[in-house]
C-alpha positions, 0 to 999 in steps of 0.5 A: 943031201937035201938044202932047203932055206927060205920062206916056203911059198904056197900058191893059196897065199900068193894068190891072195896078196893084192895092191892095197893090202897093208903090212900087217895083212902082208906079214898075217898072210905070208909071215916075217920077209925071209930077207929085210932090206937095211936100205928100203924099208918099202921092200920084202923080199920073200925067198925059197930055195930047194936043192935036191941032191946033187944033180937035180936043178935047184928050185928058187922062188922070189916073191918082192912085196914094195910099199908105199905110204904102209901099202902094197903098190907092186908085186914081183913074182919070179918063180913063186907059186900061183896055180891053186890045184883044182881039188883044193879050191872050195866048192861052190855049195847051196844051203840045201846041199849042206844040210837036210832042212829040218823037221817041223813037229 
């Protein structure tokens, strides 16, 4: 049986998080805290959980985003993704390799 919770974490988007973001570009980016804190406001938490029958290791992700003053001012990661594979990074292209130059009558 297969258990999956939690905000599923890709490393394009953890990548991208950075000090000095606001909440709203943090919630635009990795959407709604998997698990708001009732007593720190300044704090999401951002959790995954995989567990893939019985004897294999559950996966566990946690990704802790701490405001201060509406602005991101640290970053914990324990386990969340942050290697973007080689063949989904964007390739580097000049305009003459886009597209022919045009033709002139």
């Amino acid at each position: 049986m297969t258990v999956q919770q939690g905000n599923f974490l890709d490393a394009r988007q953890v990548v991208q998080v950075k000090e000095g973001m606001t909440r709203a570009q943090v919630r635009l980016l990795l959407g709604t805290p998997m698990l708001p804190d009732a007593f720190d406001r300044d704090r999401w938490d951002y959790l995954y959980y995989l567990k893939v029958g019985r004897l294999q290791k559950a996966e566990e992700q946690r990704l802790t985003i701490y405001f201060t003053d509406d602005k991101v001012s640290r970053i914990e990661n324990v386990g969340a993704p942050t290697e973007v594979p080689a063949t989904e990074a964007p390739a580097a292209s000049t305009p003459a390799a886009e597209s022919p130059p045009a033709k002139t009558p």
